[in-house]
C-alpha positions as CSV (number, residue, x, y, z in Angstrom):
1,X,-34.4,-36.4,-27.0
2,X,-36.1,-33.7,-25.0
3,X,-36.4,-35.6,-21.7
4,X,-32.7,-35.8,-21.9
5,X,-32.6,-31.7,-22.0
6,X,-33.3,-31.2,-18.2
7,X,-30.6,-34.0,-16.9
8,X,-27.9,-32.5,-19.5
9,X,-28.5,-28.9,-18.1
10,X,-28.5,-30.8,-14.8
11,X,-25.4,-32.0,-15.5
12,X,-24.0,-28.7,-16.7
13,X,-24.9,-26.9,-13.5
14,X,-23.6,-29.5,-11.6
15,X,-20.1,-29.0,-13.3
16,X,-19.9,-25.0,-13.0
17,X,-21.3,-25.6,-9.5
18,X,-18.2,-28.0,-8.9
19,X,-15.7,-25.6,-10.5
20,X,-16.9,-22.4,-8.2
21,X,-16.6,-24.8,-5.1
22,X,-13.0,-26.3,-6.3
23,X,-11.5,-22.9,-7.2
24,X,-12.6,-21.1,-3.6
25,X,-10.8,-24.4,-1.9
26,X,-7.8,-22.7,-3.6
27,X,-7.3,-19.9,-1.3
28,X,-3.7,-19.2,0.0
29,X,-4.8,-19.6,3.5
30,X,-0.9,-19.0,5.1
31,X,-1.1,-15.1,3.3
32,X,-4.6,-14.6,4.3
33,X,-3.3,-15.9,8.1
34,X,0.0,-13.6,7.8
35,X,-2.7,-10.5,6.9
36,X,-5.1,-11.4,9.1
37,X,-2.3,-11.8,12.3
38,X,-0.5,-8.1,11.0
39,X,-4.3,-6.5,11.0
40,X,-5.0,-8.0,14.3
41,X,-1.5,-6.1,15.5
42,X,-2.8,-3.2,13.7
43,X,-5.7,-2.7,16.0
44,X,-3.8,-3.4,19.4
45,X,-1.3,-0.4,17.8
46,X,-3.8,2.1,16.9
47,X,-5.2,1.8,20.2
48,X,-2.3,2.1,22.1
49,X,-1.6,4.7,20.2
50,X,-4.5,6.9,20.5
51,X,-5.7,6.3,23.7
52,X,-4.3,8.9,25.7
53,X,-4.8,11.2,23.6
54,X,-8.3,10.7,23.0
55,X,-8.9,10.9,26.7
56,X,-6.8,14.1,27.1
57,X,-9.6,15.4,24.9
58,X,-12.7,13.8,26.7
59,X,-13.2,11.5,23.6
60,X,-14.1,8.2,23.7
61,X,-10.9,6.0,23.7
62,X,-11.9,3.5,21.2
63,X,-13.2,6.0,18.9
64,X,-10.3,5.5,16.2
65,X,-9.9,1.2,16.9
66,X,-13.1,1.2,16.2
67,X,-13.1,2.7,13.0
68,X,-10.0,0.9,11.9
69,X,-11.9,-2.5,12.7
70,X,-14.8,-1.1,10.6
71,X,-12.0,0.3,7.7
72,X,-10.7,-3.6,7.8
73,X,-14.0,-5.2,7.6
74,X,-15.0,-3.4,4.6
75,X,-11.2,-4.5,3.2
76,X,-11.9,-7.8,3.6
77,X,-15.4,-7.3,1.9
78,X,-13.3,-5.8,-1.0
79,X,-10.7,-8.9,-0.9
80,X,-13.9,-11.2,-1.1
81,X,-15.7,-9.3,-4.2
82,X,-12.3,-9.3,-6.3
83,X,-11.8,-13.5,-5.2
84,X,-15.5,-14.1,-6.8
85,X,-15.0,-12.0,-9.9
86,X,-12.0,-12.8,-10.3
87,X,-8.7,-10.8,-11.7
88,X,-9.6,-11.4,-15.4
89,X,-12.9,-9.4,-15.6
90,X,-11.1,-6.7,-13.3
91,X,-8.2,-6.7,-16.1
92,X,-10.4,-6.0,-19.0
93,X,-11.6,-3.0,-17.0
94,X,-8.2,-1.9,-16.3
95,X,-8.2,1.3,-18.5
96,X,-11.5,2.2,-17.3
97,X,-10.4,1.8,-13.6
98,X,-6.9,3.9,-14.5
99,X,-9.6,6.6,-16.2
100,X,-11.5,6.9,-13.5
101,X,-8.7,7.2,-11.1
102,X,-7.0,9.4,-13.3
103,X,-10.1,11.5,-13.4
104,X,-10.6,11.9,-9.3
105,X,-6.7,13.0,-8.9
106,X,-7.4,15.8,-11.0
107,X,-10.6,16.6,-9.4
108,X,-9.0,16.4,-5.7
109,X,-6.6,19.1,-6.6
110,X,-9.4,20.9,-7.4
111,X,-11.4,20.4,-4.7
112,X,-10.1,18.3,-2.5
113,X,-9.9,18.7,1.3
114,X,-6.9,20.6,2.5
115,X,-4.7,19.2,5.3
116,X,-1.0,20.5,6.2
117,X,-1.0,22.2,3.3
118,X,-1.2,19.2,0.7
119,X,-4.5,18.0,-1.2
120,X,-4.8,14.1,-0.2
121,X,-8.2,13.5,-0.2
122,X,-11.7,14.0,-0.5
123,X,-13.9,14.9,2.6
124,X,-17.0,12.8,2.9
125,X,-17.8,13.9,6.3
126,X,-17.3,10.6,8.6
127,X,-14.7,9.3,6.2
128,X,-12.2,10.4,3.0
129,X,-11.1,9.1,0.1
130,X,-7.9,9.1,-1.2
131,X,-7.6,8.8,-5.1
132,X,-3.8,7.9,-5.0
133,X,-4.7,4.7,-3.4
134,X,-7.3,3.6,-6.2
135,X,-4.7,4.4,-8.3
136,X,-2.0,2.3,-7.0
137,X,-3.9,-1.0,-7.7
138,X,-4.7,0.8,-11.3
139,X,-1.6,1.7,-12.3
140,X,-0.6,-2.1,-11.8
141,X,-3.5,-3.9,-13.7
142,X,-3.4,-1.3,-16.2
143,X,1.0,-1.6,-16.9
144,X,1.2,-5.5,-16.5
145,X,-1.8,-5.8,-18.8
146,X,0.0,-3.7,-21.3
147,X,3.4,-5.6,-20.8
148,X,2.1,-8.8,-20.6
149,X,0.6,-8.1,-24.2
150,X,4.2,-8.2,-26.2
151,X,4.6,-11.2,-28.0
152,X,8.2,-11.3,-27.2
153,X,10.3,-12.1,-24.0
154,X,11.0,-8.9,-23.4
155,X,9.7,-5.1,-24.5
156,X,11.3,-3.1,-27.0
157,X,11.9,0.8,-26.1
158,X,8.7,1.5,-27.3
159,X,6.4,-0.5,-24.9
160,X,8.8,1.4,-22.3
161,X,8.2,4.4,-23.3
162,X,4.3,3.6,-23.5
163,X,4.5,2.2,-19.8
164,X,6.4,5.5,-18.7
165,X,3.8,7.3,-20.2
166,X,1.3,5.6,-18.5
167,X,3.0,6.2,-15.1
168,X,3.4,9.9,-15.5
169,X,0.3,11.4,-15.8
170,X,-0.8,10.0,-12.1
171,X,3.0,10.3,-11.2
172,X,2.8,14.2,-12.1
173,X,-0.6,14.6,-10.4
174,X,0.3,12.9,-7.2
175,X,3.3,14.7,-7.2
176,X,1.2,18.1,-7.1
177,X,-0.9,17.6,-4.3
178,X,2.0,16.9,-3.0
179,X,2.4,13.6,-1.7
180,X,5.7,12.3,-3.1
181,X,5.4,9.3,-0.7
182,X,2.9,7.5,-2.9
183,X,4.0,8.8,-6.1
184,X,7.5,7.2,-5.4
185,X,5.3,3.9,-4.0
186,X,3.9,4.2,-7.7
187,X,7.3,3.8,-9.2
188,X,8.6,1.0,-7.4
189,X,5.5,-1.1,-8.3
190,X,6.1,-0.1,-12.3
191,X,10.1,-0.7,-11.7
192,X,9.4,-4.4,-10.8
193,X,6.9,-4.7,-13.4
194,X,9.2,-3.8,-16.4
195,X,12.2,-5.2,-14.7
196,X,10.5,-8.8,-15.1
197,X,9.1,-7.8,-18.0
198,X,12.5,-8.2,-20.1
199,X,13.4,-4.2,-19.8
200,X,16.7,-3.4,-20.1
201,X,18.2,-2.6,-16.8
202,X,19.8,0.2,-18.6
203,X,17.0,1.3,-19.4
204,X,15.0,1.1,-16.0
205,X,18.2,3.2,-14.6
206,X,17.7,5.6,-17.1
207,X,14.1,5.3,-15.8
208,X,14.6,6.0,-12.5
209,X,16.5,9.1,-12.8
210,X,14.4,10.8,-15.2
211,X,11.2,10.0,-12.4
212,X,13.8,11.9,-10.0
213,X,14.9,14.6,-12.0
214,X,11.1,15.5,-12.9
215,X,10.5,15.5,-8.6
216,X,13.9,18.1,-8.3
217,X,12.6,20.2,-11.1
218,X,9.0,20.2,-9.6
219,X,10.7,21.2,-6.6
220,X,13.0,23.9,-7.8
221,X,9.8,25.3,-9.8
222,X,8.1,25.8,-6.3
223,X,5.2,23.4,-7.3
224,X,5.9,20.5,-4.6
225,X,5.1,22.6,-1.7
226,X,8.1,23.2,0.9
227,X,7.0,20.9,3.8
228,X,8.4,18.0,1.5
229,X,11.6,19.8,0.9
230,X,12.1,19.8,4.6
231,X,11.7,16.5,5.1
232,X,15.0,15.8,3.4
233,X,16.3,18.5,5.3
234,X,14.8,16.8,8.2
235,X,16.5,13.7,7.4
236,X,20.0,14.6,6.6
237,X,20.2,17.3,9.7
238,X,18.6,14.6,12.4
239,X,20.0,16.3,15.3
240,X,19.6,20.3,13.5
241,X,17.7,22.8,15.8
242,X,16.3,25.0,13.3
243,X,13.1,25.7,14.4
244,X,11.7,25.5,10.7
245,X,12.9,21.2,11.0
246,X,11.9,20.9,15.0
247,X,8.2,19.5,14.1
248,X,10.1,16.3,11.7
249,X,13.0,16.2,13.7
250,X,11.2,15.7,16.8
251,X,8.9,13.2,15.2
252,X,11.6,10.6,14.4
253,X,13.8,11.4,17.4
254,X,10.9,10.5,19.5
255,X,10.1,7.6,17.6
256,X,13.7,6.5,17.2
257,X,14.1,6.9,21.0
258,X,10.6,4.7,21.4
259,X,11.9,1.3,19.4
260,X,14.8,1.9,21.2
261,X,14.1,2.1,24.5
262,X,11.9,-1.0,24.2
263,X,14.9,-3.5,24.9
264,X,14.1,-7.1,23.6
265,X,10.4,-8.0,25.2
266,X,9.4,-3.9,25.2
267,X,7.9,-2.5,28.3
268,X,4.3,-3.9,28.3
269,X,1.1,-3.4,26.3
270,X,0.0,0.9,27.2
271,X,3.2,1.1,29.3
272,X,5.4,2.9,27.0
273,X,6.3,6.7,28.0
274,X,6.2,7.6,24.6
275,X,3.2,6.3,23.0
276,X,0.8,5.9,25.3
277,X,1.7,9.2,26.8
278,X,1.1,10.7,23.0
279,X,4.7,12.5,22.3
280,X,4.9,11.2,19.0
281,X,2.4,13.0,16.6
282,X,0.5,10.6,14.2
283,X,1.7,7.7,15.1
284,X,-1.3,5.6,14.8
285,X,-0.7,6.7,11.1
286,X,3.0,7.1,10.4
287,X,5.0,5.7,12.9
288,X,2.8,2.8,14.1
289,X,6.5,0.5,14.4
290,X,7.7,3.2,16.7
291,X,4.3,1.7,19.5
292,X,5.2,-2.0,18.8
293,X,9.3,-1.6,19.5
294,X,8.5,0.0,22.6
295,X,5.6,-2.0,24.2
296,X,6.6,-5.3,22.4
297,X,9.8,-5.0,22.4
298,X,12.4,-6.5,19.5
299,X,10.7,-9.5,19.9
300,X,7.2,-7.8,18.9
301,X,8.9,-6.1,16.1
302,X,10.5,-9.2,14.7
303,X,7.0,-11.2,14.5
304,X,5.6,-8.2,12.7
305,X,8.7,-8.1,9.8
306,X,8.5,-11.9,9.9
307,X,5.0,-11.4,9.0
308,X,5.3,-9.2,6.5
309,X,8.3,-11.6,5.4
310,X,5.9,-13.5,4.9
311,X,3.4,-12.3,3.2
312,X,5.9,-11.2,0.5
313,X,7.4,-15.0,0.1
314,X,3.1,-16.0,-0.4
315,X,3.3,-13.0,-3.3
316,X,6.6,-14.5,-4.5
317,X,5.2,-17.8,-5.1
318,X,2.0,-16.7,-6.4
319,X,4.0,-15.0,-9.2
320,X,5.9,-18.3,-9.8
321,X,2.8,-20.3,-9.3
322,X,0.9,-18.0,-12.0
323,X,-1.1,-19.5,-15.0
324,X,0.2,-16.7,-17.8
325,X,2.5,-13.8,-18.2
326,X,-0.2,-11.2,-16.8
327,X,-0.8,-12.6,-13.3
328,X,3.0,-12.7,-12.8
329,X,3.7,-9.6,-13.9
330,X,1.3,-8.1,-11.6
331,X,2.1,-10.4,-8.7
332,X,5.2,-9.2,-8.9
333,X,4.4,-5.6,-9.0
334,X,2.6,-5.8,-5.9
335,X,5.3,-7.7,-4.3
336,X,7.6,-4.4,-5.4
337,X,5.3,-2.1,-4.3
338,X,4.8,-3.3,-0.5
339,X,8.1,-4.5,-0.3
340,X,9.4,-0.6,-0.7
341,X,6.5,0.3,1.2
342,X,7.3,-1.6,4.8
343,X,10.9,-0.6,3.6
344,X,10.1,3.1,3.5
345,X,7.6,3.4,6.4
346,X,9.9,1.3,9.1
347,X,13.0,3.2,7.6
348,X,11.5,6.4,8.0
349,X,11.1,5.1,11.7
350,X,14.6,4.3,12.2
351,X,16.0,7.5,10.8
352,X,17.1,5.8,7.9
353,X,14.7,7.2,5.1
354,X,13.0,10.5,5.1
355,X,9.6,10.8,6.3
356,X,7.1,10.4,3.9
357,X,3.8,10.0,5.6
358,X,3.6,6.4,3.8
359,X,1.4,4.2,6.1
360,X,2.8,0.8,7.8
361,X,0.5,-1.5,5.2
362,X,-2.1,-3.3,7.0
363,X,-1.2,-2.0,10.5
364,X,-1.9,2.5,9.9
365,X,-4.8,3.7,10.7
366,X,-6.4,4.5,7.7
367,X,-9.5,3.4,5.1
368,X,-8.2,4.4,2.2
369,X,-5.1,2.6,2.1
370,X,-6.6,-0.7,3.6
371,X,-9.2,-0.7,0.9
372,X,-6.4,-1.2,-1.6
373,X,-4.8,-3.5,0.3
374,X,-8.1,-5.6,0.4
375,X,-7.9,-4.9,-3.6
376,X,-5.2,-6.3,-4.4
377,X,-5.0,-8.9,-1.6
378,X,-7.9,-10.0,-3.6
379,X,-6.1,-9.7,-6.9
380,X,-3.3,-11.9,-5.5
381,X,-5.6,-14.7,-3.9
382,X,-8.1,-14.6,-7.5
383,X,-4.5,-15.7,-9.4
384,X,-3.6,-18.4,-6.2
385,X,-7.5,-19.5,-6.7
386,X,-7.1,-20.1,-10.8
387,X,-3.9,-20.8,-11.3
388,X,-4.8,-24.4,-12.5
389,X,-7.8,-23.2,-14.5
């Protein structure tokens, strides 16, 4: 019998061998295409729209696409770690991951770099991390993890409550640093969670406006700093001339005036007056759409949305395609989250929402928010890979 040992542990390798190779032929390759095409559009935007500032300054011009190229790469590196490990060794982790994110929110309010009066991030010298983005992809693994563990169709008012719960504590600390842009991004991830889940709409209503009354009362109290007061202010008075609104007003008149000046094909790559003469103020960051509609054009701006129409009909399939409640639920919550996202950030362009300082997802300059955008493409593509495991 023992000569037959090596050819059955032969055999064996073989077979796990197979299975790695079969599961990796699994990829969704139209969403990775669809993120790789809206990253690619990312660096020709944060170029454009850095350039002449940068040489205003006598910096080098491609100091900030170069970095975002970099910020990508290690993204992707992220996406391809998650893909190998796969989600259901990250999902056993979940509370650990929602700990430890938990645990740096708290400590950047401590001491956390400060910029514009708010506590986003830390500051590792060439680079900074922001915690609320770690804890965007927690706050999903951990919720649909909990969710996904009821052994009925739906949760009882208890498992809502639990998920609330869960939601607050990074909700409240978000909230304080302040940075009610992500915190809301939170809440519209958990809101498609439990809505699938079997929640009673009732009760996701009921929800909702607790999550907004606990932002007014934060507000009234003086704890969520003034700047993100103003941005309502901002938003409803578009046209005010109160010097306190002129820096937000200004901001989204300019980039309103950019997408529309742009006409259908735009006025040619680094020849809009706007961006590439740097009126708009973080745009590279915050109003990235504003660049495309006026160098590209409507047609530039409608292959970017189809994109990221895209991308969310790849996430609604994935969550249809999914193996067990768990990978839908948090397919799902993703598709939620970046649906709001693009939602809020092209709004906010438009004049149509206020201005959060949410980023354009896979187009804003910006590590922290890419690298959780690699996490959970990752998360997304590990379910597509095993879903007939």
């Amino acid at each position: 019998m023992s000569k037959f040992i090596p050819q059955i542990r032969a055999s064996q390798w073989f077979k796990q061998s197979y299975d790695v190779v079969s599961v990796w032929k699994n990829i969704d390759l139209i969403l990775l295409s669809a993120v790789t095409l809206q990253s690619i559009f990312g660096f020709f935007t944060v170029y454009s729209a850095t350039r002449q500032r940068l040489l205003n300054q006598g910096f080098d011009q491609f100091y900030y696409v170069q970095r975002q190229v970099g910020f990508v790469l290690f993204a992707a590196a992220l996406m391809l770690l998650v893909m190998g490990i796969g989600h259901d060794w990250i999902r056993e982790r979940g509370v650990y991951w929602y700990a430890g994110s938990l645990f740096l929110l708290f400590l950047v309010l401590v001491i956390g770099a400060v910029s514009s009066g708010a506590k986003l991030s830390f500051d590792l010298g060439p680079i900074s991390v922001q915690p609320a983005e770690l804890m965007k992809v927690a706050v999903l693994i951990l919720i649909a993890a909990y969710t996904s563990d009821s052994a009925r169709d739906e949760i009882n008012y208890r498992e809502l409550v639990t998920a609330v719960l869960i939601l607050s504590f990074p909700f409240v600390l978000i909230l304080l640093q302040p940075d009610l842009g992500s915190a809301t991004v939170l809440v519209a991830g958990v809101v498609g969670i439990l809505l699938l889940s079997g929640a009673k709409r009732l009760w996701v209503i009921m929800f909702t406006l607790l999550t907004i009354v606990s932002a007014v009362v934060l507000a009234i109290s003086g704890i969520i700093d003034n700047y993100q007061l103003r941005r309502f202010d901002a938003w409803l008075n578009q046209n005010s001339n109160e010097p306190a609104l002129q820096k937000i007003v200004l901001q989204v008149r300019f980039a309103k005036r950019a997408v529309a000046s742009g006409g259908f094909f735009g006025k040619g790559y680094l020849q809009g007056p706007l961006t590439n003469g740097a009126f708009i103020p973080v745009q590279f960051q915050d109003f990235p759409f504003s660049a495309i509609g006026e160098q590209f054009g409507m047609f530039g701006a409608s292959i970017v949305l189809a994109l990221f129409a895209v991308i969310c009909w790849r996430l609604w399939v994935i969550a249809k395609a999914s193996r067990n409640r768990f990978d839908q639920l948090l397919a799902t919550g993703y598709f939620s989250m970046l649906l709001f996202q693009v939602f809020q950030n092209i709004g906010m362009t438009l004049g149509v929402t206020p201005v959060s300082g949410l980023p354009l997802p896979f187009i804003s300059y910006g590590g922290s928010h890419l690298a959780s955008s690699g996490l959970l493409m990752g998360l997304m593509q590990s379910i597509y890979m095993r879903r007939l495991r």
